[in-house]
mmCIF file of the N, C-alpha and C atoms, coordinates in Angstrom:
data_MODEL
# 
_entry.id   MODEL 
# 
loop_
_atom_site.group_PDB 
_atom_site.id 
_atom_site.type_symbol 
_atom_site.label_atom_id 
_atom_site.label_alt_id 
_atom_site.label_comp_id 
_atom_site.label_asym_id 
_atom_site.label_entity_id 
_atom_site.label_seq_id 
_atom_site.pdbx_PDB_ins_code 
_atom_site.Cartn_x 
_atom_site.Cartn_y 
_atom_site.Cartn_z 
_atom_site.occupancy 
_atom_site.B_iso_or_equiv 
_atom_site.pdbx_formal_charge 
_atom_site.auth_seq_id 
_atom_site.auth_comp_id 
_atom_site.auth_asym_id 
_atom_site.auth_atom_id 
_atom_site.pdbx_PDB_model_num 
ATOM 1   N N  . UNK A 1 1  ? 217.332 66.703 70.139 1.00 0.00 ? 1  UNK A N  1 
ATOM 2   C CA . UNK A 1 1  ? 217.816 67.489 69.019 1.00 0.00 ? 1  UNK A CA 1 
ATOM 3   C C  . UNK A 1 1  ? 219.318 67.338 68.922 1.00 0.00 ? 1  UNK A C  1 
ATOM 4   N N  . UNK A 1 2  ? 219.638 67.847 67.742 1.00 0.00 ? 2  UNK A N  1 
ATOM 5   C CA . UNK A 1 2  ? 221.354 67.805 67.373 1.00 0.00 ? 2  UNK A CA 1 
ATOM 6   C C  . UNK A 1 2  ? 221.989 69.041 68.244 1.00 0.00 ? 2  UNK A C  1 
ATOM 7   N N  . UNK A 1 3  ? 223.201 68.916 68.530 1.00 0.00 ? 3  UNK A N  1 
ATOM 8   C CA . UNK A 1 3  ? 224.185 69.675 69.195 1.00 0.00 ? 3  UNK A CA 1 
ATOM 9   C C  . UNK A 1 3  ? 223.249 71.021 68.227 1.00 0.00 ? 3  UNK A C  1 
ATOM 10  N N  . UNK A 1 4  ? 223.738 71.011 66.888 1.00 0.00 ? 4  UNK A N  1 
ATOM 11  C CA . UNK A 1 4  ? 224.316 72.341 65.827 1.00 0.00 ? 4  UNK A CA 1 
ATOM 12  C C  . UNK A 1 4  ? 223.046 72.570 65.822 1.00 0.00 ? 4  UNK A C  1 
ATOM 13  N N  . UNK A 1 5  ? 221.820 71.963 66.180 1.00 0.00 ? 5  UNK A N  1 
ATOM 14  C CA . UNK A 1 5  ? 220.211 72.724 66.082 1.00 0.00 ? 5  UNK A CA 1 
ATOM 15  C C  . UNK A 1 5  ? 220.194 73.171 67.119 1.00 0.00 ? 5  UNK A C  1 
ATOM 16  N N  . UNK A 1 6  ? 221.083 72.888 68.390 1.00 0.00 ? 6  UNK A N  1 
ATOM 17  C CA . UNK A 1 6  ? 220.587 73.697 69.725 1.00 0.00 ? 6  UNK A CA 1 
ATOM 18  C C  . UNK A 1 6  ? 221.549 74.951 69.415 1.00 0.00 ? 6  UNK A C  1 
ATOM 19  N N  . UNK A 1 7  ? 222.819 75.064 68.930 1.00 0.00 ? 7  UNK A N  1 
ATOM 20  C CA . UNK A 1 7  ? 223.594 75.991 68.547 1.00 0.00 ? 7  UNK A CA 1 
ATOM 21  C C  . UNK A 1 7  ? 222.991 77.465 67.796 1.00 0.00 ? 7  UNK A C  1 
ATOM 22  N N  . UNK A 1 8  ? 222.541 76.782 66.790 1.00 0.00 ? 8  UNK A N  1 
ATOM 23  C CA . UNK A 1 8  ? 221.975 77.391 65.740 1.00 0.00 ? 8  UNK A CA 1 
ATOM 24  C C  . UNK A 1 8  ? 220.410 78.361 66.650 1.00 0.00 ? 8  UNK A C  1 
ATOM 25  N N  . UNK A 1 9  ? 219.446 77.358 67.334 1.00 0.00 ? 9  UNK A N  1 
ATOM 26  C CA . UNK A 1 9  ? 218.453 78.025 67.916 1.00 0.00 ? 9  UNK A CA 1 
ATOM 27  C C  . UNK A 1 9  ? 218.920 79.311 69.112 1.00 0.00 ? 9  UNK A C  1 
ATOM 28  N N  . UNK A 1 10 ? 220.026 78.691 69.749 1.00 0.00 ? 10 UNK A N  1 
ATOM 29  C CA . UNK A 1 10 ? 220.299 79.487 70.616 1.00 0.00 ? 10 UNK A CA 1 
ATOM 30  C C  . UNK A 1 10 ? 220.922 80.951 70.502 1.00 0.00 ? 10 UNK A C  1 
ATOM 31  N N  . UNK A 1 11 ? 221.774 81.117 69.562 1.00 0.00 ? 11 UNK A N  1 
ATOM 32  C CA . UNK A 1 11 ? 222.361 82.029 68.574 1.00 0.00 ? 11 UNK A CA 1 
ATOM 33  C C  . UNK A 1 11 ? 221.117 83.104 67.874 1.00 0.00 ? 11 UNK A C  1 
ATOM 34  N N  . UNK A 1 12 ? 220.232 82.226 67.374 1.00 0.00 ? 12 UNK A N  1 
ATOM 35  C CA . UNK A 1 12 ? 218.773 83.029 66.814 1.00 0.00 ? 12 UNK A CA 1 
ATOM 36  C C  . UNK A 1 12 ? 218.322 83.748 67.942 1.00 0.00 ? 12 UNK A C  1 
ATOM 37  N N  . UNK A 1 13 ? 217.895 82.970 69.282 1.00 0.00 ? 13 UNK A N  1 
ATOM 38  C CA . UNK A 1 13 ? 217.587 83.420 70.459 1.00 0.00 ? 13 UNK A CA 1 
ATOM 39  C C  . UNK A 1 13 ? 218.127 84.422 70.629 1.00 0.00 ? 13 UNK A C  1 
ATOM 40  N N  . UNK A 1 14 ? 219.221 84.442 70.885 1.00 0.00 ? 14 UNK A N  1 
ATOM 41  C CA . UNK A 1 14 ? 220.210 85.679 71.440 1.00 0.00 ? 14 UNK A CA 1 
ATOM 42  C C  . UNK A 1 14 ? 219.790 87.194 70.521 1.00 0.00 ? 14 UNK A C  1 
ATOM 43  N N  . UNK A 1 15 ? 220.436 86.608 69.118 1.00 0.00 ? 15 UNK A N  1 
ATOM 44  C CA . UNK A 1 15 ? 220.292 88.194 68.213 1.00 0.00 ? 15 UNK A CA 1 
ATOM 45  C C  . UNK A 1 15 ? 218.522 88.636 68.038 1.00 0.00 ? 15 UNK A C  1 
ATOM 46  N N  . UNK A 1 16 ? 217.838 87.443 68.352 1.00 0.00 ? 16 UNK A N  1 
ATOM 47  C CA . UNK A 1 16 ? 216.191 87.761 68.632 1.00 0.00 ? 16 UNK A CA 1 
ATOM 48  C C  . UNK A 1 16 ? 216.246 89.111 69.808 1.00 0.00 ? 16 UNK A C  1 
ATOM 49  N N  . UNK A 1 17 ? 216.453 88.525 70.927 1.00 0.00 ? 17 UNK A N  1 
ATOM 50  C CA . UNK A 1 17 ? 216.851 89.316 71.765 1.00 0.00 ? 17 UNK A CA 1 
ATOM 51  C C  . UNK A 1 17 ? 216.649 91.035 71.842 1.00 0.00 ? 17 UNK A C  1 
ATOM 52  N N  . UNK A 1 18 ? 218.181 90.796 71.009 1.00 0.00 ? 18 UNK A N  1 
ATOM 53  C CA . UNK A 1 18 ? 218.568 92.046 70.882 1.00 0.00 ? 18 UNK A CA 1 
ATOM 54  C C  . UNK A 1 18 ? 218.229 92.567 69.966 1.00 0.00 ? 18 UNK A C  1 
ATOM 55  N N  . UNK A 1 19 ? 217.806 92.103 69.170 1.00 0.00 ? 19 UNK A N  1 
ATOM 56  C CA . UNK A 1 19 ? 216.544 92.973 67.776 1.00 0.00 ? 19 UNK A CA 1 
ATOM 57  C C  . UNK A 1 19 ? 218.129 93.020 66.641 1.00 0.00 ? 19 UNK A C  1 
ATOM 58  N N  . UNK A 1 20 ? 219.315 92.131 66.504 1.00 0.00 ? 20 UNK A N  1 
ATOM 59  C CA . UNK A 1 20 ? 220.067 92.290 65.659 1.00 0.00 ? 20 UNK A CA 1 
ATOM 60  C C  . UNK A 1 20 ? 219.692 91.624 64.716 1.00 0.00 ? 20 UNK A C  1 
ATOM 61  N N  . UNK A 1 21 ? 220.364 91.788 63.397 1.00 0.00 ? 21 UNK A N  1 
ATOM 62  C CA . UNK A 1 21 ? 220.834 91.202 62.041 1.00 0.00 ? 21 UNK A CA 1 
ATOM 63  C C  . UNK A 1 21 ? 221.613 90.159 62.179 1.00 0.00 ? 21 UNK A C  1 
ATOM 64  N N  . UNK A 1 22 ? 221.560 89.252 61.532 1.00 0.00 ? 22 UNK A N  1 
ATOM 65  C CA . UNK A 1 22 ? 223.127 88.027 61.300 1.00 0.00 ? 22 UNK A CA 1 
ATOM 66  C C  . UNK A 1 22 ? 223.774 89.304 61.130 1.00 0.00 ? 22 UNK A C  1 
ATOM 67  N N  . UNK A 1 23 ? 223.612 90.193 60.044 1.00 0.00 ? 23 UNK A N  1 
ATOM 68  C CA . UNK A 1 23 ? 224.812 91.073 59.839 1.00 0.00 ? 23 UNK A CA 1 
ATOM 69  C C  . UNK A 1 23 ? 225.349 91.952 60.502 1.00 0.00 ? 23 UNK A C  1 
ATOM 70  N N  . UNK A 1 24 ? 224.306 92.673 61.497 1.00 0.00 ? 24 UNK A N  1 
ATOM 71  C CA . UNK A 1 24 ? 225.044 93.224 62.868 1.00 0.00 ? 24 UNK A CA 1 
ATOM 72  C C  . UNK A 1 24 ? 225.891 92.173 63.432 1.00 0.00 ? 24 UNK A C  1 
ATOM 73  N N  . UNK A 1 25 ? 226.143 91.051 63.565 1.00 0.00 ? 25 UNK A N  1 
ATOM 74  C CA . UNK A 1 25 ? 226.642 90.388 64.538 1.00 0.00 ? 25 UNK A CA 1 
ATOM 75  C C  . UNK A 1 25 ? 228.157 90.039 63.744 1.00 0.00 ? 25 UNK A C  1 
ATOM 76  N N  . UNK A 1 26 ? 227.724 89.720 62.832 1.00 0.00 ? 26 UNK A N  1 
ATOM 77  C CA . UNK A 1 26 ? 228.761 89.864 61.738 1.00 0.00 ? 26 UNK A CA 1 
ATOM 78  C C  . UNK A 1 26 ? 229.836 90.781 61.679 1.00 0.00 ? 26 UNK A C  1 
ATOM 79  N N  . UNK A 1 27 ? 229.470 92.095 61.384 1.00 0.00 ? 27 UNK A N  1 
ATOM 80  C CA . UNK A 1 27 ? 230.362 93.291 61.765 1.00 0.00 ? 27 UNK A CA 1 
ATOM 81  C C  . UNK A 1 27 ? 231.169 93.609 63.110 1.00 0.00 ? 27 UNK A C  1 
ATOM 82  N N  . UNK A 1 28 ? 230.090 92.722 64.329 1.00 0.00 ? 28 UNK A N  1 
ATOM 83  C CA . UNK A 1 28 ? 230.659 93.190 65.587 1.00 0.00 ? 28 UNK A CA 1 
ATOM 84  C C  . UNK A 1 28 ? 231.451 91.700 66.137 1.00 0.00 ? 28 UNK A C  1 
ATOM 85  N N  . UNK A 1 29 ? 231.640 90.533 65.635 1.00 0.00 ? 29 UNK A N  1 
ATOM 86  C CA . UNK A 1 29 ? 232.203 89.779 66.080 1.00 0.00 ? 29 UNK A CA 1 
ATOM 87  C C  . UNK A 1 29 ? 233.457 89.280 64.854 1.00 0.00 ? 29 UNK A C  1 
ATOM 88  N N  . UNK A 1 30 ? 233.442 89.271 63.975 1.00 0.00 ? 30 UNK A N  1 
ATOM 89  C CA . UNK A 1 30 ? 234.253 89.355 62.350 1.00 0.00 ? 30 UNK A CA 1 
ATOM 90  C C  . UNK A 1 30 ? 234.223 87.751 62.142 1.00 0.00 ? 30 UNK A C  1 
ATOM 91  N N  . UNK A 1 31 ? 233.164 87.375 62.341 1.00 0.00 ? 31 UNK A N  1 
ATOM 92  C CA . UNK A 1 31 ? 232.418 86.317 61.528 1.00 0.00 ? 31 UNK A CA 1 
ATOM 93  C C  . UNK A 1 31 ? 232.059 86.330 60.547 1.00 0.00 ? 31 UNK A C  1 
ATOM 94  N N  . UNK A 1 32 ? 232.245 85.788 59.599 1.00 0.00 ? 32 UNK A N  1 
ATOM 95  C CA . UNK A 1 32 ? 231.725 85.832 58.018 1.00 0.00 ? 32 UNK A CA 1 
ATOM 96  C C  . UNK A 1 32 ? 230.123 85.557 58.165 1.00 0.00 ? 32 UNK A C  1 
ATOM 97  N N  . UNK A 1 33 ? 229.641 86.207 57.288 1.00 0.00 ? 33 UNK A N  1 
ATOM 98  C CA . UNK A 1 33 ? 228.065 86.326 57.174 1.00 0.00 ? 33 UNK A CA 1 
ATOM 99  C C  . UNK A 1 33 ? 227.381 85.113 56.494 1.00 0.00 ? 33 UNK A C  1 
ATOM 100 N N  . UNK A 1 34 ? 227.977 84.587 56.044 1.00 0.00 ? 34 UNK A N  1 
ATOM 101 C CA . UNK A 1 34 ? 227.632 83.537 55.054 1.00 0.00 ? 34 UNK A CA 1 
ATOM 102 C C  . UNK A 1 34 ? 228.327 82.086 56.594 1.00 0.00 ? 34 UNK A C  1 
ATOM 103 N N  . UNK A 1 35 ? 229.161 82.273 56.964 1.00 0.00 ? 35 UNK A N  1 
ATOM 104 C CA . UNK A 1 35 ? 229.241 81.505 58.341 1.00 0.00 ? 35 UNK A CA 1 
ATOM 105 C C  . UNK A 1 35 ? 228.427 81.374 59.374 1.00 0.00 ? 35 UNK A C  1 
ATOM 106 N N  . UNK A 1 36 ? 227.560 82.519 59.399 1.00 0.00 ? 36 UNK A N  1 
ATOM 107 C CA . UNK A 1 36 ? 226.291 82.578 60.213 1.00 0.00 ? 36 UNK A CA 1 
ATOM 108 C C  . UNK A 1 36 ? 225.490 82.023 59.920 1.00 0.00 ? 36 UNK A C  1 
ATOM 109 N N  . UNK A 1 37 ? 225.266 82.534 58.380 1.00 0.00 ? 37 UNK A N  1 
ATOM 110 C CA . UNK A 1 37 ? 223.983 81.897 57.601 1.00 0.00 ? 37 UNK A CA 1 
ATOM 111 C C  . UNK A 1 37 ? 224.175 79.936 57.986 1.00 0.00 ? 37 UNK A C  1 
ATOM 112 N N  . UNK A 1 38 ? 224.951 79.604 57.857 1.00 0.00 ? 38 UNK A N  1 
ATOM 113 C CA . UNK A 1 38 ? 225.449 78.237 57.315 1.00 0.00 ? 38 UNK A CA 1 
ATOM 114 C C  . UNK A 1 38 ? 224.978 77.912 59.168 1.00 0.00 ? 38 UNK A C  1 
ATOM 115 N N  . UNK A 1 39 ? 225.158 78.593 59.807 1.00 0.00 ? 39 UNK A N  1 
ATOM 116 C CA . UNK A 1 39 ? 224.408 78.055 61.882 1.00 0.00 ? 39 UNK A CA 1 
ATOM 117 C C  . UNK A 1 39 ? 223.053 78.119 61.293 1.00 0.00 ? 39 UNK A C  1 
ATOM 118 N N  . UNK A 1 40 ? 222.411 78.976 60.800 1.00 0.00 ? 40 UNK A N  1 
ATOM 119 C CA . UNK A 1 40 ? 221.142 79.381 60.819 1.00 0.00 ? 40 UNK A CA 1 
ATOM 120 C C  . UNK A 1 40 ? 220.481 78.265 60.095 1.00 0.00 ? 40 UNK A C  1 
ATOM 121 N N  . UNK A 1 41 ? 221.045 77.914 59.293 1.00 0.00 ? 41 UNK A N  1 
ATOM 122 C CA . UNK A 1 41 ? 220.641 76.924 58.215 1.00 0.00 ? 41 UNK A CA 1 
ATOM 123 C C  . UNK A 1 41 ? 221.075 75.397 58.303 1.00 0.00 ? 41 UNK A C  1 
ATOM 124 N N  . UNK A 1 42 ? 222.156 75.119 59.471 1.00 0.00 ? 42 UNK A N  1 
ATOM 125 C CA . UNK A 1 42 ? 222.516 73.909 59.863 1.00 0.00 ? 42 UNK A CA 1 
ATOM 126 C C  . UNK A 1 42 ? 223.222 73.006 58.933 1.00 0.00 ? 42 UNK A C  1 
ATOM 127 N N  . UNK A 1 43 ? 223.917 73.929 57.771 1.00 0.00 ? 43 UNK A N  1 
ATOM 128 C CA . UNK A 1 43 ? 224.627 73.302 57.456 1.00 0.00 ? 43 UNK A CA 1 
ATOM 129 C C  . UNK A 1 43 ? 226.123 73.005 57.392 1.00 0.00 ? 43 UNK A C  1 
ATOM 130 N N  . UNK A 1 44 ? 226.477 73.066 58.604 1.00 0.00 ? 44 UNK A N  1 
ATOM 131 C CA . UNK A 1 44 ? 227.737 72.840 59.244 1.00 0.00 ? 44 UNK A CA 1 
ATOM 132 C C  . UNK A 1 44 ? 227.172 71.275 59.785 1.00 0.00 ? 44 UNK A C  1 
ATOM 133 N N  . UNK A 1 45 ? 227.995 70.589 60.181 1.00 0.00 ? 45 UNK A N  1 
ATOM 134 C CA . UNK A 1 45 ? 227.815 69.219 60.303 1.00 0.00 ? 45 UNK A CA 1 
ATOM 135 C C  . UNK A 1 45 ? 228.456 69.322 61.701 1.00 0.00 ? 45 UNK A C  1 
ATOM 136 N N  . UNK A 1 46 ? 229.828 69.909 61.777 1.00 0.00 ? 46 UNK A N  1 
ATOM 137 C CA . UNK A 1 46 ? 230.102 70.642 63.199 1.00 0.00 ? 46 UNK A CA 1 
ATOM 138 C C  . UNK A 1 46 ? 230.376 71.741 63.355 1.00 0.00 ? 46 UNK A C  1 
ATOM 139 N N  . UNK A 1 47 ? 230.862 72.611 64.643 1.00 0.00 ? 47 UNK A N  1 
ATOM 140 C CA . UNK A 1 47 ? 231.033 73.809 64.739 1.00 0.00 ? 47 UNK A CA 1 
ATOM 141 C C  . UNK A 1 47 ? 232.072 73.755 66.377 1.00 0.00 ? 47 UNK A C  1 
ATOM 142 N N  . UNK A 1 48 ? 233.297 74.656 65.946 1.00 0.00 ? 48 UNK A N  1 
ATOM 143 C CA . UNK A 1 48 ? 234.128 74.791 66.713 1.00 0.00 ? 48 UNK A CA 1 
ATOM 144 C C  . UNK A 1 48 ? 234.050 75.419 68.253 1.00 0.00 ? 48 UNK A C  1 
ATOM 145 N N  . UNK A 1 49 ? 234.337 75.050 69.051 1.00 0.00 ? 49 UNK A N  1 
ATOM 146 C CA . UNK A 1 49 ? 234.516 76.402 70.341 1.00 0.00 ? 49 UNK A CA 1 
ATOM 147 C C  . UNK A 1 49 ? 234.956 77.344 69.915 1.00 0.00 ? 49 UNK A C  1 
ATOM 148 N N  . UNK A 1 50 ? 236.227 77.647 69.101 1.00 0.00 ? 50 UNK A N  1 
ATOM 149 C CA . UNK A 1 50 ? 236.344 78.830 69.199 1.00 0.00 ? 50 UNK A CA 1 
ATOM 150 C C  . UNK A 1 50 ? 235.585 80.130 68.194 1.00 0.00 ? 50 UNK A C  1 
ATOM 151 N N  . UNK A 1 51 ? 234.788 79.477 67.333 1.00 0.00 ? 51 UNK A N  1 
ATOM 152 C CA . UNK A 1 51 ? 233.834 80.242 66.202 1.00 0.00 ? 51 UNK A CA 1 
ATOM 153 C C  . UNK A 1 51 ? 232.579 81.012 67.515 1.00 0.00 ? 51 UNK A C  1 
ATOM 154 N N  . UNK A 1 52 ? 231.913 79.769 68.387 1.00 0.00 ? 52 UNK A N  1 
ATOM 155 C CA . UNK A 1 52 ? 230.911 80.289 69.164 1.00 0.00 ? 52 UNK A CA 1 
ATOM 156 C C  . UNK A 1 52 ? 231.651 81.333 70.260 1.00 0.00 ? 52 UNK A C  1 
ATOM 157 N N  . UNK A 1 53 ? 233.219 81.451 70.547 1.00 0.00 ? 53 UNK A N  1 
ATOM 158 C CA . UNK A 1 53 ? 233.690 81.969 71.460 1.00 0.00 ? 53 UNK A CA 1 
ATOM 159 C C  . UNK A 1 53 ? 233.883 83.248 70.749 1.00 0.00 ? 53 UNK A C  1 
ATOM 160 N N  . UNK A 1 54 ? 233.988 83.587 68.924 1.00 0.00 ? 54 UNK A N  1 
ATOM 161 C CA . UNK A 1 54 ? 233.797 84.706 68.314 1.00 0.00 ? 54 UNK A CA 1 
ATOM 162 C C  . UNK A 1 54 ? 232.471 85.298 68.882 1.00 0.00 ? 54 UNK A C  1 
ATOM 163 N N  . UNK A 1 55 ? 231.857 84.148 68.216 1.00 0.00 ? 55 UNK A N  1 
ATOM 164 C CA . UNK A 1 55 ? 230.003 84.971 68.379 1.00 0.00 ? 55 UNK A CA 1 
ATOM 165 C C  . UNK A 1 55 ? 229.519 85.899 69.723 1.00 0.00 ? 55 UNK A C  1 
ATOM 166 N N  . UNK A 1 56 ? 230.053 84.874 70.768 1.00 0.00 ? 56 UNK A N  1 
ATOM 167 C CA . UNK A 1 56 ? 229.762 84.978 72.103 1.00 0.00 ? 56 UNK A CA 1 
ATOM 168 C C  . UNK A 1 56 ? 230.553 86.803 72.193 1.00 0.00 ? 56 UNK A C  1 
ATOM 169 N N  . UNK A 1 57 ? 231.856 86.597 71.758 1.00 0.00 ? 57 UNK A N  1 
ATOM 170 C CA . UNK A 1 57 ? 232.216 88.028 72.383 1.00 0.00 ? 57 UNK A CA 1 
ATOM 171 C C  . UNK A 1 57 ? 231.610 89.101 71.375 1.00 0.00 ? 57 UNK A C  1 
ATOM 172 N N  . UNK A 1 58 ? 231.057 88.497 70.230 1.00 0.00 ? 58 UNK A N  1 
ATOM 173 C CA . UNK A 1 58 ? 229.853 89.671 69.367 1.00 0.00 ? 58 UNK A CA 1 
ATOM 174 C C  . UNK A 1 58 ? 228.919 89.798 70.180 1.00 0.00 ? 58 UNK A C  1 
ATOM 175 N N  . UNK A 1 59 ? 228.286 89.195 70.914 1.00 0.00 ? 59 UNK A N  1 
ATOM 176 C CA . UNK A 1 59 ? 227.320 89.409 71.615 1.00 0.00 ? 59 UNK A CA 1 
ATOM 177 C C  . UNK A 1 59 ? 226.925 90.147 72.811 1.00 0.00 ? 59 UNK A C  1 
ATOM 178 N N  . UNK A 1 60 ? 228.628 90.390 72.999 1.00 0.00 ? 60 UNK A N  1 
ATOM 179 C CA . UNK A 1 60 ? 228.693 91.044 74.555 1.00 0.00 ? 60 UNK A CA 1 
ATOM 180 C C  . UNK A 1 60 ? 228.608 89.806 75.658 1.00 0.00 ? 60 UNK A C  1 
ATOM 181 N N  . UNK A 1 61 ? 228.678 88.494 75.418 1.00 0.00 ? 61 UNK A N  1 
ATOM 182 C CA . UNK A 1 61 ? 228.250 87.589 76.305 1.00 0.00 ? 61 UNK A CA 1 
ATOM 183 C C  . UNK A 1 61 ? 229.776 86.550 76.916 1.00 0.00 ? 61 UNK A C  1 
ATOM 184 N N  . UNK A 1 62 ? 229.225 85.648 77.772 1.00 0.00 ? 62 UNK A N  1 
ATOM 185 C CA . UNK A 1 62 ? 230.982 84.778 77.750 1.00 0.00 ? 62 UNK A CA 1 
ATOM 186 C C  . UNK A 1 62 ? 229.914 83.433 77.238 1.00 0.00 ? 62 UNK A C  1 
ATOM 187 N N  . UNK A 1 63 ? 231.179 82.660 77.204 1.00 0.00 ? 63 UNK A N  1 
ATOM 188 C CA . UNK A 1 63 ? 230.839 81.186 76.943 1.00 0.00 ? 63 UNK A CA 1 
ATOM 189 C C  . UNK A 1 63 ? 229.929 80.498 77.445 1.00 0.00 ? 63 UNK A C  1 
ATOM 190 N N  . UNK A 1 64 ? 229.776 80.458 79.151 1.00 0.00 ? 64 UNK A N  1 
ATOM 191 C CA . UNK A 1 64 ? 228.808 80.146 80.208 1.00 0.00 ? 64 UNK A CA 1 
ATOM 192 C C  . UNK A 1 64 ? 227.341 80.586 79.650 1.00 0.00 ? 64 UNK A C  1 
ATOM 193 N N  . UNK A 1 65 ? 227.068 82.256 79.127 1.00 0.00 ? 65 UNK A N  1 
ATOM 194 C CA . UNK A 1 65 ? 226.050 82.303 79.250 1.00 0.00 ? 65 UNK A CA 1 
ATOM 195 C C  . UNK A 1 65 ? 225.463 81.959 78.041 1.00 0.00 ? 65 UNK A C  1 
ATOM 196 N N  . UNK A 1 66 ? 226.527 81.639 76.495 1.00 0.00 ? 66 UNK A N  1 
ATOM 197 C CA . UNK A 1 66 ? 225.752 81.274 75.579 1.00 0.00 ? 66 UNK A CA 1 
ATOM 198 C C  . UNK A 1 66 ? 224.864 79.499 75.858 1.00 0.00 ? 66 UNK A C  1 
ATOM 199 N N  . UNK A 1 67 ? 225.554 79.369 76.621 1.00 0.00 ? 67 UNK A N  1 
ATOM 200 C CA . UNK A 1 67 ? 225.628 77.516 76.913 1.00 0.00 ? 67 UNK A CA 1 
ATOM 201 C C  . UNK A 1 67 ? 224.403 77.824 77.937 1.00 0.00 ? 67 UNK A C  1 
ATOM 202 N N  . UNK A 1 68 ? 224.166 78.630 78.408 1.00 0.00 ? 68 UNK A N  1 
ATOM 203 C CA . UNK A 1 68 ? 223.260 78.533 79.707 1.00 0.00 ? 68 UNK A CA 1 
ATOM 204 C C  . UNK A 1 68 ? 221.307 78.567 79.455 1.00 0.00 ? 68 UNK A C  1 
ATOM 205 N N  . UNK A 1 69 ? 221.508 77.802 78.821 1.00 0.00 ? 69 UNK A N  1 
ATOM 206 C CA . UNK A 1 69 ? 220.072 77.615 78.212 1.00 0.00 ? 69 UNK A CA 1 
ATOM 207 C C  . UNK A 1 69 ? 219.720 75.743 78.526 1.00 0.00 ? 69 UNK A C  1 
ATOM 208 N N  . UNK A 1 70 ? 217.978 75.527 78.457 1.00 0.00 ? 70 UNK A N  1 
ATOM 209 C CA . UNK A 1 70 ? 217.357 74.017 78.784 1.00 0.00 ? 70 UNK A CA 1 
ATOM 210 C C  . UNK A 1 70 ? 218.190 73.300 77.173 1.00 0.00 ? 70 UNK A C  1 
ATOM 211 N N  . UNK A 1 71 ? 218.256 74.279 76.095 1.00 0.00 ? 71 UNK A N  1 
ATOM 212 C CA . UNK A 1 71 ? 218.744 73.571 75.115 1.00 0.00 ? 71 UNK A CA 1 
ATOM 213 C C  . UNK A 1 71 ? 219.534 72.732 75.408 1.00 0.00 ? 71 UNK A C  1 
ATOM 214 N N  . UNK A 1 72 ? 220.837 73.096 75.671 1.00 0.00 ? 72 UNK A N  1 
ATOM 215 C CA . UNK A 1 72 ? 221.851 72.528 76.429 1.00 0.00 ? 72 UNK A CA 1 
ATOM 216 C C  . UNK A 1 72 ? 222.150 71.154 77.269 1.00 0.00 ? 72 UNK A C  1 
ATOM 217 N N  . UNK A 1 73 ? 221.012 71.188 77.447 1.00 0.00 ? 73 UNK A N  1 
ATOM 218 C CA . UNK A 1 73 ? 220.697 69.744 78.291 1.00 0.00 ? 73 UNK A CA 1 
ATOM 219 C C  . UNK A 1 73 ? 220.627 68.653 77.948 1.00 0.00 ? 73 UNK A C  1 
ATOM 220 N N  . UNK A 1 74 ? 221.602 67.544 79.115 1.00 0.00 ? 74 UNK A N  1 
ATOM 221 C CA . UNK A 1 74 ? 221.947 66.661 78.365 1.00 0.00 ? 74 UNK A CA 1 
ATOM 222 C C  . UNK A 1 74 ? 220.625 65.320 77.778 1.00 0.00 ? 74 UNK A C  1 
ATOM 223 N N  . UNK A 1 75 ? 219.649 65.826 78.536 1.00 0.00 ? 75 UNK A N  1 
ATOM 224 C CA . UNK A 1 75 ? 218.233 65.112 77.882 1.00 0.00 ? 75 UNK A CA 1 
ATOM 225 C C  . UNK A 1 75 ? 218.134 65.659 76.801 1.00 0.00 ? 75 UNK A C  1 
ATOM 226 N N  . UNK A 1 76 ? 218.013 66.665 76.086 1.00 0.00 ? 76 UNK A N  1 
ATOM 227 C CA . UNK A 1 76 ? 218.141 67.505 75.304 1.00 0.00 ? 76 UNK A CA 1 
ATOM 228 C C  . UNK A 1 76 ? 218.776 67.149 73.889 1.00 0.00 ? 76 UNK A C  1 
ATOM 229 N N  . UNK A 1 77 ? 220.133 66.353 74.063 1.00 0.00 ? 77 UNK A N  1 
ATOM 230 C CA . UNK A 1 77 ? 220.676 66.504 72.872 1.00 0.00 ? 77 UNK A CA 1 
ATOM 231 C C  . UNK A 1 77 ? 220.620 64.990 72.895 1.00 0.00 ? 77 UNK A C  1 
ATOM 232 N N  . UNK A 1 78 ? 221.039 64.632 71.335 1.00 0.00 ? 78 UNK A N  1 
ATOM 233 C CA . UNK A 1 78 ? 220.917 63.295 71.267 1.00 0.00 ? 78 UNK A CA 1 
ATOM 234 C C  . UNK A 1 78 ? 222.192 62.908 70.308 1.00 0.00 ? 78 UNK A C  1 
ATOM 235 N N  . UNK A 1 79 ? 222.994 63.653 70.100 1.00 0.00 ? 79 UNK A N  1 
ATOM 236 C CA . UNK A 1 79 ? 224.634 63.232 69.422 1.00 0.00 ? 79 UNK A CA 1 
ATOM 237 C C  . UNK A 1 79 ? 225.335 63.424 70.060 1.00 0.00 ? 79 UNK A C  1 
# 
């Protein structure tokens, strides 16, 4: 899979999780909602460290543990 589909799944994962909204996460990290949408929907072509380092501290999480998934893996990705 692509980097931004493991991004995008993993991000879903997370607010799955926690039973949030894009828009809870939105409010609690000051990510634009329509910036979320655009992970969710993969249409970003790339996506920065420091946007997922927003998300991550919406999440209550650090960097390590958003990354800490089989997604991640370098069998895994193929770009």
């Amino acid at each position: 899979m692509k980097l931004m589909e493991a991004v995008s799944i993993r991000l879903f994962e997370l607010l799955k999780e926690r039973k949030w909204t894009a828009y809870y996460l939105s409010k609690r990290s000051g990510v634009d909602q329509a910036t979320i949408s655009d992970i969710k929907h993969q249409n970003n072509v790339g996506i920065n460290l420091r946007l997922i380092y927003e998300l991550s501290e919406g999440l209550e999480i650090d960097l390590a543990t958003f990354f800490d998934s089989p997604l991640f893996r370098d069998d895994n990705i193929v770009d």
